[in-house]
C-alpha positions in Angstrom: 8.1 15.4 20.3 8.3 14.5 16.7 8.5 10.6 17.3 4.9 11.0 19.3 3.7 13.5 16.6 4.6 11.2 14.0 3.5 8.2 15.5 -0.3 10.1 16.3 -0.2 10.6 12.3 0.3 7.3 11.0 -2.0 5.6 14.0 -4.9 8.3 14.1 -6.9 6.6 16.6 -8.0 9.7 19.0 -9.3 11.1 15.5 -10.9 8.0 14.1 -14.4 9.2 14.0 -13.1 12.5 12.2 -11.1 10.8 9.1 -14.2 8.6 8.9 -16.6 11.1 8.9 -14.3 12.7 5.8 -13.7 9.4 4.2 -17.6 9.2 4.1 -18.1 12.4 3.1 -15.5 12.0 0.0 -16.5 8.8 -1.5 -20.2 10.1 -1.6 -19.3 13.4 -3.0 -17.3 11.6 -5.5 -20.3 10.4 -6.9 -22.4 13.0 -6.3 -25.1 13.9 -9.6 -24.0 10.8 -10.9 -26.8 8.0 -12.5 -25.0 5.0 -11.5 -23.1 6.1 -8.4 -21.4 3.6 -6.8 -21.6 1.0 -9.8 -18.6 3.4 -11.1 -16.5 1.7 -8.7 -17.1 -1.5 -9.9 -17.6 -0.5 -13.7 -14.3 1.5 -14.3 -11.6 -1.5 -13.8 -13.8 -3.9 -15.5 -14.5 -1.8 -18.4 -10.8 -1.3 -18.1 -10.4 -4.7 -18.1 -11.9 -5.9 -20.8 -10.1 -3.1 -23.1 -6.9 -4.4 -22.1 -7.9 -7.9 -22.7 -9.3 -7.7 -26.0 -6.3 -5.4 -27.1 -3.4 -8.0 -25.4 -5.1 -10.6 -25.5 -7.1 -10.4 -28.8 -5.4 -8.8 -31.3 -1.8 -9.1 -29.8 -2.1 -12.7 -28.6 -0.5 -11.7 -25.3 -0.5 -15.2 -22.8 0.8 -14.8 -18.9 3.5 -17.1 -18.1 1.9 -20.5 -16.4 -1.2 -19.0 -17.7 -3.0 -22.1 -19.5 -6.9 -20.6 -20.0 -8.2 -17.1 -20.7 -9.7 -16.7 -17.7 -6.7 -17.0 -15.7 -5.1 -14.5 -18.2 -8.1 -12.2 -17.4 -8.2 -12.5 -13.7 -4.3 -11.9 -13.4 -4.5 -8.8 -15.7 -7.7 -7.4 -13.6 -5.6 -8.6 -10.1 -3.0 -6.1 -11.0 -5.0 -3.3 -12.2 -7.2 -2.7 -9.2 -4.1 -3.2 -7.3 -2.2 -0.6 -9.3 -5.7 1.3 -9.2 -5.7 1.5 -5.4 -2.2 3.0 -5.7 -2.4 5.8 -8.7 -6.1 6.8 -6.8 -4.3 7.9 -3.7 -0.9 9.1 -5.5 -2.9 11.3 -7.9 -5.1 13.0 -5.5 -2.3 14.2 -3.4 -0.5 17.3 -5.1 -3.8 19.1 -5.0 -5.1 17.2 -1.7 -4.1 20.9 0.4 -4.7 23.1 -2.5 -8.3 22.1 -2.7 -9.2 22.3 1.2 -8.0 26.1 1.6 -10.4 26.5 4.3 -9.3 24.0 6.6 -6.3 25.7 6.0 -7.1 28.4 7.6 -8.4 26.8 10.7 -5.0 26.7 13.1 -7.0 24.1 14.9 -7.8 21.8 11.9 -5.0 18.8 11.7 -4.3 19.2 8.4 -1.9 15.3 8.1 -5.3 13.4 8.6 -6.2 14.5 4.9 -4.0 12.0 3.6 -5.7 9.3 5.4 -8.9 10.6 4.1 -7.1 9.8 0.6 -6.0 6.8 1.9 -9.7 5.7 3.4 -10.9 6.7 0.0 -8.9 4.6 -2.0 -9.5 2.1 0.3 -13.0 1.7 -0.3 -12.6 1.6 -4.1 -9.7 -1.1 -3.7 -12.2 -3.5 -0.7 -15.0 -3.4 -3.6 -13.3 -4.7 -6.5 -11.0 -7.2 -4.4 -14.7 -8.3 -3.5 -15.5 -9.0 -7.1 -11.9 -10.6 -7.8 -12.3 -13.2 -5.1 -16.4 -14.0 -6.6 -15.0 -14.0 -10.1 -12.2 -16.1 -8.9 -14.4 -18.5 -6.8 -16.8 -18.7 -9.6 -14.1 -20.2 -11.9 -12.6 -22.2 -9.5 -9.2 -20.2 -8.7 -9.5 -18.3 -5.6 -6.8 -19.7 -2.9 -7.3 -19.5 0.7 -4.2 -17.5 0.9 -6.1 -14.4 -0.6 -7.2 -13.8 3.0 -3.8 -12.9 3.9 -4.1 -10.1 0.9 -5.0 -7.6 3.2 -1.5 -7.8 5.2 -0.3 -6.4 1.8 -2.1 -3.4 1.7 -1.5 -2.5 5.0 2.4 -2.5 4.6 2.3 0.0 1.7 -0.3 2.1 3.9 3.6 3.6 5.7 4.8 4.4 2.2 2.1 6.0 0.8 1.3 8.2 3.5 4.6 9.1 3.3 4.3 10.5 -0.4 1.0 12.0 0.3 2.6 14.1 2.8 5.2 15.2 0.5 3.7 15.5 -2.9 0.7 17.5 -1.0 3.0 19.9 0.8 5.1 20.2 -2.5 2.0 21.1 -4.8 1.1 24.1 -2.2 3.9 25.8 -3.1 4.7 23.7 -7.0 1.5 24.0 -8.8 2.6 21.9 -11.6 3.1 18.9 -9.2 -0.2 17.1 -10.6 0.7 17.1 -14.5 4.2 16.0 -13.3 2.8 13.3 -10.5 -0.1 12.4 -13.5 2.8 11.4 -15.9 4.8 9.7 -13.7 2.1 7.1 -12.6 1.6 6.4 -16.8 4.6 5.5 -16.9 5.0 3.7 -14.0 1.7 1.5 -14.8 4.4 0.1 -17.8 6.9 -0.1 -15.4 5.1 -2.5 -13.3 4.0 -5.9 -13.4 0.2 -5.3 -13.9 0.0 -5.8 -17.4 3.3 -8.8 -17.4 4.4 -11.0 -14.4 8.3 -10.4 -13.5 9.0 -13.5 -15.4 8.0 -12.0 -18.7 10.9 -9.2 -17.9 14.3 -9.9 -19.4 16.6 -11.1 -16.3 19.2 -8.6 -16.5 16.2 -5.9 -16.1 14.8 -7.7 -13.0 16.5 -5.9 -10.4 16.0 -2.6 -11.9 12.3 -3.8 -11.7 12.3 -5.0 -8.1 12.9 -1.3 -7.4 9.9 -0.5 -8.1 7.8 0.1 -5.0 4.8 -1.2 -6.8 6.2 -4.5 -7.6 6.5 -6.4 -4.6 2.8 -5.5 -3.3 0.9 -6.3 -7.2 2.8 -9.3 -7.0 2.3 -10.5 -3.8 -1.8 -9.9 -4.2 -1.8 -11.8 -7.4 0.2 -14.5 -5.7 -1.7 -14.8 -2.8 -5.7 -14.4 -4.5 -4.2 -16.9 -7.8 -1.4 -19.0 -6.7 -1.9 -19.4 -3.0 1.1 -18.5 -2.5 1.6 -16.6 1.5 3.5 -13.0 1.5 7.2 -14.4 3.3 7.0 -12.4 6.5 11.1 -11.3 5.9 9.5 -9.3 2.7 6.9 -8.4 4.8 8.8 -6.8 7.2 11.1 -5.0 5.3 8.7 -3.5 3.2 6.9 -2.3 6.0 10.5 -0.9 7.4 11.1 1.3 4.1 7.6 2.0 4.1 8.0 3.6 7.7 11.3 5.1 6.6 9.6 7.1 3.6 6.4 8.2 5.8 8.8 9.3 8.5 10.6 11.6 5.8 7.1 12.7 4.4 5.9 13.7 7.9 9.1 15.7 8.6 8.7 17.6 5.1 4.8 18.2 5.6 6.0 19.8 9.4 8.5 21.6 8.1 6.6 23.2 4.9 2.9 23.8 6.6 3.7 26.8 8.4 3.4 28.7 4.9 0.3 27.2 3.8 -1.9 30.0 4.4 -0.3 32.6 3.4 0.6 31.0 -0.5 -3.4 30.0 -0.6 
């Protein structure tokens, strides 16, 4: 019973027209009353981007390793922050992702797991539209490798993982309130503990394996790899990362199960 409820979770297909109809529904509501709308998408990492640039690049002379030309600085900087984008997006939405819906709560009927997929969906679209302009930018000036079409094998192994967390972090911030200050720290500091704004190299090598810990390493690397260096994700990380991922999304299911029950009555 829980292996088929679990697996009907993380492979939604029976309610596919559901999760896209909310995933819809979310991204335009997100920019709802707003002048540019979907420009936003585009216009937050790059005004991002060029902040960071000018500060680490500019003032602080910052150069990535094997980084000869500016632009390759820029475009390795801006690969790892929509990456690590995609990833704080979904993570940040998810201690309030219940909390805010209380009226499908109340609907026995309603399956509540699908709400992290319309997280997930969301995110999605934000990360699909600023790959898009990574791999124009990157053509443009010459650097896009043909192994950036295997970037999207990445993003599905981390999809386990971070359903996983959703499923946890939402059920924990129904009954923990202060889950989303704590969650909205934690991904501040984890943005300095990843590689988006250094490659690996840069770290001290007795640090590296406290760095390869990381969940977010392996996928910001592999993207930037694969769009810059044409270098393929090896299948034996591939694999295991999808294996953990699995691992942590079964765990995140079985907490989500086990904690729903009292959703209604704390809302």
């Amino acid at each position: 019973m829980f292996l088929r409820d679990f697996l009907a979770a993380c492979l939604p297909l029976d309610r596919f027209n559901l999760v896209s109809q909310f995933v819809q529904r979310d991204v335009a509501m997100r920019h709802r009353g707003s002048m540019l709308g979907w420009v936003w998408l585009v216009a937050t990492p790059l005004l991002t981007l060029l902040i960071y640039t000018f500060v680490f690049g500019q003032i602080m002379g910052a150069r990535w390793a094997a980084a000869s030309t500016g632009g390759d600085f820029t475009l390795r900087l801006y690969s790892g922050l929509i990456a690590f984008g995609f990833f704080s997006e979904v993570i940040l939405r998810a201690p309030k992702l219940i909390v805010d819906q209380p009226n499908l709560v109340k609907k026995t009927v309603f399956p509540l797991e699908i709400l992290a997929w319309v997280a997930v969906g969301g995110g999605l679209v934000s990360l699909a539209v600023n790959f898009a302009v990574l791999c124009a930018v990157a053509a443009f000036l010459g650097q896009l490798q043909w192994a950036a079409l295997a970037a999207p094998l990445v993003v599905v192994a981390t999809l386990p993982m971070l359903l996983g967390a959703i499923w946890f972090l939402a059920a924990l911030g129904v009954y923990v309130r202060d889950t989303a200050q704590v969650v909205g720290m934690g991904m501040t500091m984890l943005m300095f503990l990843s590689p988006v704004l250094y490659p690996v190299s840069a770290v001290p090598e007795r640090f590296r394996a406290w760095l390869h810990l990381n969940p977010l390493t392996w996928p910001i690397e592999s993207i930037r790899a694969a769009v810059l260096d044409g270098v393929l994700p090896q299948p034996g990380a591939l694999a295991a990362y999808l294996a953990a991922g699995l691992a942590v999304a079964a765990l995140g299911w079985a907490w989500f199960q086990a904690t729903r029950k009292g959703f209604a009555d704390v809302l």
